[in-house]
N, CA and C of each residue as an Amber inpcrd file, in Angstrom:
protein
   324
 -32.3220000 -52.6840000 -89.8520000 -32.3350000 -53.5980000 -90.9560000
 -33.3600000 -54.7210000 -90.7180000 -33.4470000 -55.1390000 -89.5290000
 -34.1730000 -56.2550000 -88.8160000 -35.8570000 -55.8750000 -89.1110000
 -36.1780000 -54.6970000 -89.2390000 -37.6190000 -54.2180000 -89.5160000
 -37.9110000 -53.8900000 -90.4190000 -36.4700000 -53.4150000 -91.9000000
 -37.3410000 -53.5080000 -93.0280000 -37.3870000 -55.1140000 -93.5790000
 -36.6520000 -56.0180000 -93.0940000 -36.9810000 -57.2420000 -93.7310000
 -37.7050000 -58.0400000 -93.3510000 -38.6070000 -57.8160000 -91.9870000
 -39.2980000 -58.7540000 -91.3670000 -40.5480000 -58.0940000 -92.0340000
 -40.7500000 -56.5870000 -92.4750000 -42.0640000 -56.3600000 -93.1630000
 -41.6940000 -56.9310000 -94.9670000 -40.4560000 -57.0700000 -95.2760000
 -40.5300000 -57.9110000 -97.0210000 -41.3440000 -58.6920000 -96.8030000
 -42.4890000 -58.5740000 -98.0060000 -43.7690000 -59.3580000 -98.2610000
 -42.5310000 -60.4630000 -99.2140000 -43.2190000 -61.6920000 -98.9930000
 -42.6070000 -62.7430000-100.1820000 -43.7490000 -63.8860000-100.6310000
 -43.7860000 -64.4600000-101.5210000 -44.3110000 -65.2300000-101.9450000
 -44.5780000 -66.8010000-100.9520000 -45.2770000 -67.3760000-100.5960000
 -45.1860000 -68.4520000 -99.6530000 -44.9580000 -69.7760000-100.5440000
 -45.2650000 -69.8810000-102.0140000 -45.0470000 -70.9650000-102.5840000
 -43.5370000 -70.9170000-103.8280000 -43.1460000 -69.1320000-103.8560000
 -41.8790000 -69.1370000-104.6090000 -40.7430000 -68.6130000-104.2150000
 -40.5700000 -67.9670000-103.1100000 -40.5230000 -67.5750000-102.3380000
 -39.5390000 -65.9250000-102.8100000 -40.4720000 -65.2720000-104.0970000
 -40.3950000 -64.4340000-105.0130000 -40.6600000 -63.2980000-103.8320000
 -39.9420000 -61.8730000-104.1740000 -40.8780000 -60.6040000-103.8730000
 -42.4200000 -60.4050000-103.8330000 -43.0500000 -59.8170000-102.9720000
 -44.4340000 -59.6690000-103.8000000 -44.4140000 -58.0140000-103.8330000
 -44.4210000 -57.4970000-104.6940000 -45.4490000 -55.7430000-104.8100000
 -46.4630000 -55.4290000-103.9390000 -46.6040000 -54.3720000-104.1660000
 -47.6690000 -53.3290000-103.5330000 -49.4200000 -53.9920000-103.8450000
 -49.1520000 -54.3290000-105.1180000 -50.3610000 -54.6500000-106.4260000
 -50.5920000 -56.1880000-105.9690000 -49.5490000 -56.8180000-105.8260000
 -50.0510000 -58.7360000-105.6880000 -50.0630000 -58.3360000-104.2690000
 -49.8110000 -57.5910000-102.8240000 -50.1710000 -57.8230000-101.5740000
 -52.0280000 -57.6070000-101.4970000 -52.0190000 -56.2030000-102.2750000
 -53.4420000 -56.0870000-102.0280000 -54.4500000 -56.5650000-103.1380000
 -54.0100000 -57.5380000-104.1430000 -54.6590000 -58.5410000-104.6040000
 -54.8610000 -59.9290000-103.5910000 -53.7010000 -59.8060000-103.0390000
 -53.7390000 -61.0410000-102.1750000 -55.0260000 -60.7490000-101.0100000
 -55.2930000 -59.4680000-100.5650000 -56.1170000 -59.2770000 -99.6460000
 -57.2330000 -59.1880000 -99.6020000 -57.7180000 -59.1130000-101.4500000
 -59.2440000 -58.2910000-101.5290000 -59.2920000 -59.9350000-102.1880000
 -58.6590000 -60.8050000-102.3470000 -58.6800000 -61.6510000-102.4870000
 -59.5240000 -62.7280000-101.2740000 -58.8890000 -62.3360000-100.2920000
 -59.3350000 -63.0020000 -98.8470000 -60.5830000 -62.9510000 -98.4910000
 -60.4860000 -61.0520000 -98.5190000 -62.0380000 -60.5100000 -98.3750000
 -63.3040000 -61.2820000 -99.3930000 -62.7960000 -61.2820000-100.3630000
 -63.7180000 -61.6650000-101.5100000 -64.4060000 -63.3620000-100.8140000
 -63.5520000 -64.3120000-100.3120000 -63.6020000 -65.4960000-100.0700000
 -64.2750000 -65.6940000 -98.4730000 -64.4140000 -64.5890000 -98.2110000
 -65.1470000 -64.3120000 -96.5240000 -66.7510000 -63.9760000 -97.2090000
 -66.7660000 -62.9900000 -98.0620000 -68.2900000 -62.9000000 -98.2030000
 -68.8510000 -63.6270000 -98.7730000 -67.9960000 -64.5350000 -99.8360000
 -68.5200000 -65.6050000-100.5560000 -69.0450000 -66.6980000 -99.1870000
 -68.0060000 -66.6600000 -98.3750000 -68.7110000 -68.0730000 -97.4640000
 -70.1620000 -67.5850000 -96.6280000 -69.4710000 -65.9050000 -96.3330000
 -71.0540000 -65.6140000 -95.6180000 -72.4130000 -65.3840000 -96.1290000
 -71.8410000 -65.4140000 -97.1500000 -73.3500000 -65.0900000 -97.9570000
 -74.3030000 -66.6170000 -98.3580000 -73.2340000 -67.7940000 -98.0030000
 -74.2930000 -69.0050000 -98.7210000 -74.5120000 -69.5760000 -97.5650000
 -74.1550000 -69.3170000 -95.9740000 -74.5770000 -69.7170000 -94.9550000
 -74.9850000 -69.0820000 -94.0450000 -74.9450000 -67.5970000 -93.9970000
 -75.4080000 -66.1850000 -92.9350000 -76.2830000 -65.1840000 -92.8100000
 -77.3620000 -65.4710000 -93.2790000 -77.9430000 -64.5990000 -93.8810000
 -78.0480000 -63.3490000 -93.1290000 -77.5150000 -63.1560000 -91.6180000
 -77.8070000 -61.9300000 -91.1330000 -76.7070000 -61.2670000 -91.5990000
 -75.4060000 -61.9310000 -91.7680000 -74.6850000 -60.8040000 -93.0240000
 -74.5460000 -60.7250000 -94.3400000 -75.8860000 -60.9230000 -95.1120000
 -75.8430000 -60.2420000 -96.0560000 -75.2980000 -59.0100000 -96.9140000
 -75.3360000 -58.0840000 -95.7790000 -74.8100000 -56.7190000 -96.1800000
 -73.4500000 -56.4220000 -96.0550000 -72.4240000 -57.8040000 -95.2630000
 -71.3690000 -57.6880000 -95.8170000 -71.5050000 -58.3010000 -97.2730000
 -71.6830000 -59.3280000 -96.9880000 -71.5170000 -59.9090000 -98.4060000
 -71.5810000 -59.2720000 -99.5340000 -72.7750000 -58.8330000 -99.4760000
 -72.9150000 -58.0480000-100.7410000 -72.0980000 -56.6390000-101.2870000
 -71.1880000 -56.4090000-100.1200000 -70.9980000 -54.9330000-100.0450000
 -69.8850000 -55.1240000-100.8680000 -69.2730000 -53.7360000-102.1900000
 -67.9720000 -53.7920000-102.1020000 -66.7910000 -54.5580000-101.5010000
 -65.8440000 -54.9250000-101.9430000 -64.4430000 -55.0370000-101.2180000
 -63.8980000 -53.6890000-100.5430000 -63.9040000 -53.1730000-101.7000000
 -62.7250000 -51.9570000-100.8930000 -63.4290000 -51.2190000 -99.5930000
 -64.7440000 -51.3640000 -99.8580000 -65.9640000 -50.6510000 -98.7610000
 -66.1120000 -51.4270000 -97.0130000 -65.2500000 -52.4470000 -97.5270000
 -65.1180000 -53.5440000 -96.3970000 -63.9930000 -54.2690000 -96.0460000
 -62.6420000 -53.6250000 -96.5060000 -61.4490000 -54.4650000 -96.3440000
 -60.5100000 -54.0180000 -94.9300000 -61.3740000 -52.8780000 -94.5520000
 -60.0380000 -52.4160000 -93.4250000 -60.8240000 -53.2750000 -91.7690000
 -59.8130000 -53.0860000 -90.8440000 -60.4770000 -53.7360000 -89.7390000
 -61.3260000 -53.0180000 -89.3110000 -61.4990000 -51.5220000 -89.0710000
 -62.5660000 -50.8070000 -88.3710000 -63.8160000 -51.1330000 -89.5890000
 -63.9390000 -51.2060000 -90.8440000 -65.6260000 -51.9620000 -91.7120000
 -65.5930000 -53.0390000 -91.2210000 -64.8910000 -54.3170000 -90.9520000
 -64.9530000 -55.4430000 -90.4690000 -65.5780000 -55.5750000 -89.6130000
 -64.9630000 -54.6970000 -88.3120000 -65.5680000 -55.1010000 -86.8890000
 -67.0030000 -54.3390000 -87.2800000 -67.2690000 -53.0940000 -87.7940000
 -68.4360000 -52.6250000 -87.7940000 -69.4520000 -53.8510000 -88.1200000
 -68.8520000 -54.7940000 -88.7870000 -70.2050000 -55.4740000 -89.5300000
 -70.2800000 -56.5460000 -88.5590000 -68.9530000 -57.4110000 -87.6330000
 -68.7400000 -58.4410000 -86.8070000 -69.5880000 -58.3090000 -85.6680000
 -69.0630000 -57.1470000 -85.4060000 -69.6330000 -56.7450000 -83.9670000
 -70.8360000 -56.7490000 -83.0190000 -71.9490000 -56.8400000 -83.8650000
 -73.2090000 -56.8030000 -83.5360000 -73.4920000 -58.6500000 -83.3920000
 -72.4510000 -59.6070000 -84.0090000 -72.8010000 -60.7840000 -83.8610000
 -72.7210000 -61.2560000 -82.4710000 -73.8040000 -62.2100000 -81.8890000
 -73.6170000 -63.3770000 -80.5770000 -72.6240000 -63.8850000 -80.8210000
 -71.9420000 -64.7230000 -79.7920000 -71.1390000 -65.5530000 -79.5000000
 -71.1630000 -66.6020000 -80.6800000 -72.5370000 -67.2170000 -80.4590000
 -73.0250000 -68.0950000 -81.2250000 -72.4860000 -68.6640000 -82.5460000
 -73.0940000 -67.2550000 -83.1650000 -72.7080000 -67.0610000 -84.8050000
 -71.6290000 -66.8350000 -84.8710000 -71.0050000 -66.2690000 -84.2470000
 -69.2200000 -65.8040000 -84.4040000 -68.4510000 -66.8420000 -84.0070000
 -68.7800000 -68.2670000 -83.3340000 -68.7040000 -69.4620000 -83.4910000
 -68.8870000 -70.2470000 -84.3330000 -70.0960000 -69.9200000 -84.9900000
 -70.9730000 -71.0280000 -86.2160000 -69.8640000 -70.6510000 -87.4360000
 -69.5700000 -69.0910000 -87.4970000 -69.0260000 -68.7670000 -88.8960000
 -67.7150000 -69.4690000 -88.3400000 -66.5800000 -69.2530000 -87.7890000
 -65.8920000 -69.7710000 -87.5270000 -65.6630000 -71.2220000 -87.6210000
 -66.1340000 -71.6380000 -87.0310000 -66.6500000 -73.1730000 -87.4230000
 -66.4260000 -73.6490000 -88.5270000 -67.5230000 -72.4940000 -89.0530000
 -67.6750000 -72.9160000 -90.6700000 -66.5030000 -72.9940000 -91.8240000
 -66.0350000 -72.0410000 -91.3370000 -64.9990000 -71.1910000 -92.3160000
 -63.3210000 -72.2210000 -91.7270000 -63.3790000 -72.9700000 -90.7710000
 -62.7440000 -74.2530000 -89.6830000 -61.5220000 -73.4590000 -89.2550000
 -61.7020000 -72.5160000 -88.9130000 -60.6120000 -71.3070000 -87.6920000
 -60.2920000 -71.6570000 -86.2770000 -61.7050000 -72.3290000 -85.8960000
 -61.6930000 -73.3500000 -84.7880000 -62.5260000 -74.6060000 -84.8830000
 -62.4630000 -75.5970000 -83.4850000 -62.7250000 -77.0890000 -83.9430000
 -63.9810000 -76.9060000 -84.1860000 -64.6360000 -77.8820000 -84.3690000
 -66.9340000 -78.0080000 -84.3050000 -66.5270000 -78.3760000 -82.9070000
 -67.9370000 -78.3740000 -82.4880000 -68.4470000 -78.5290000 -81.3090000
 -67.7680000 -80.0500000 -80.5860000 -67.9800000 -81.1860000 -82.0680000
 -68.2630000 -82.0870000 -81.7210000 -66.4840000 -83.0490000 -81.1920000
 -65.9570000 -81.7480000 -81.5910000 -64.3100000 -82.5240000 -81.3930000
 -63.0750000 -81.1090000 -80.4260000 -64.4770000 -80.0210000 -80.0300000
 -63.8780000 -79.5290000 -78.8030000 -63.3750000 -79.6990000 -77.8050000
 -63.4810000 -80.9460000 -77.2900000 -63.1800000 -81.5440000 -75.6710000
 -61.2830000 -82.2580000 -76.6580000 -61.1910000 -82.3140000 -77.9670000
 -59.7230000 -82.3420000 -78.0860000 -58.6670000 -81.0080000 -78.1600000
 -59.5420000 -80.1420000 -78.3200000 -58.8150000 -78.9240000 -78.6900000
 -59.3110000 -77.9500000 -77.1550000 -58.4530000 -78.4590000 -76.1740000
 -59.0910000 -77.9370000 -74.8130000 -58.0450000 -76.1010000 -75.1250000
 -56.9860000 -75.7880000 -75.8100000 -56.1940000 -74.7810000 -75.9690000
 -56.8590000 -73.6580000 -77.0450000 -58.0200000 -74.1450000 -77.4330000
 -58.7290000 -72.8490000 -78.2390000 -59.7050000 -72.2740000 -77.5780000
 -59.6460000 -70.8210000 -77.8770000 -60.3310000 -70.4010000 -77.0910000
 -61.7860000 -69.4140000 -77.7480000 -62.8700000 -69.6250000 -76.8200000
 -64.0210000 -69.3730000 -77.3510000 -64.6490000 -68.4090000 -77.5190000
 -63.9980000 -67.2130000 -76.6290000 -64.5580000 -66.1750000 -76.6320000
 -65.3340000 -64.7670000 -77.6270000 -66.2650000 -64.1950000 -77.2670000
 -66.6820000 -63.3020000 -78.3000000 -65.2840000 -62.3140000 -78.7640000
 -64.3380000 -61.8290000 -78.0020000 -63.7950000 -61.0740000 -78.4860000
 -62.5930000 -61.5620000 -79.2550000 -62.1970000 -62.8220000 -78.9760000
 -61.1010000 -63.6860000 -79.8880000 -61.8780000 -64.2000000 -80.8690000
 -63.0780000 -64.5770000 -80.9680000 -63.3560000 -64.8830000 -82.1380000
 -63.8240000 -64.0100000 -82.9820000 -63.8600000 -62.7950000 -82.6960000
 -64.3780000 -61.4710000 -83.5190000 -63.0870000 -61.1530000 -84.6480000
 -62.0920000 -61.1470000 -83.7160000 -60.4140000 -60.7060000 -84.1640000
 -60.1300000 -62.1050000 -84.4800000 -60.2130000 -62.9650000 -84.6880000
 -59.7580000 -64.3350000 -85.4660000 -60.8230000 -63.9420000 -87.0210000
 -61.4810000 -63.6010000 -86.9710000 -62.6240000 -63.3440000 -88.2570000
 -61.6160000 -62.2070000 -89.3950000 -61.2890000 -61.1600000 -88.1580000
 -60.9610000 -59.6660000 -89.1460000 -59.5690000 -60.2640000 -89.3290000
């Protein structure tokens, strides 16, 4: 019983059922709001951006497109997108962590 109700999707502001239809609105929703940010500050992912949703919503298209990023950028977007601190207020947030492969999977 404990595992079909911990997967009930619910609403976070009504705290209503959600469907099949509003979960994966809710998701291509997300997606939609990731390429929008990468596309007006990233230009090396363009080709997410531009791509389909559905062509890019699962984690294995994700990482395909993440993966090839530096540290750097997978910082900068992060940053950007504020998943983790800026640079300039890191020495308060000594418990986040920086790495390429946590910040790849903090992205997807």
């Amino acid at each position: 019983m404990l595992k079909f109700y911990s997967r009930f999707e619910i609403s976070d502001e009504t705290g209503d059922p959600l469907t099949d239809h509003d979960m994966t609105q809710l998701h291509y929703s997300k997606i939609t709001s990731l390429q929008k940010a990468v596309f007006a500050k990233f230009p090396e992912l363009r080709n997410f951006a531009l791509a389909n949703v559905a062509s890019v919503h699962s984690k294995e298209q994700l990482l395909k497109h993440f993966s090839p990023l530096s540290q750097e950028n997978l910082r900068a977007i992060t940053t950007y997108l504020h998943l983790v601190p800026s640079t300039e207020i890191e020495k308060d947030y000594r418990w986040c962590r920086y790495d390429t492969e946590f910040l790849r999977e903090l992205l997807v």
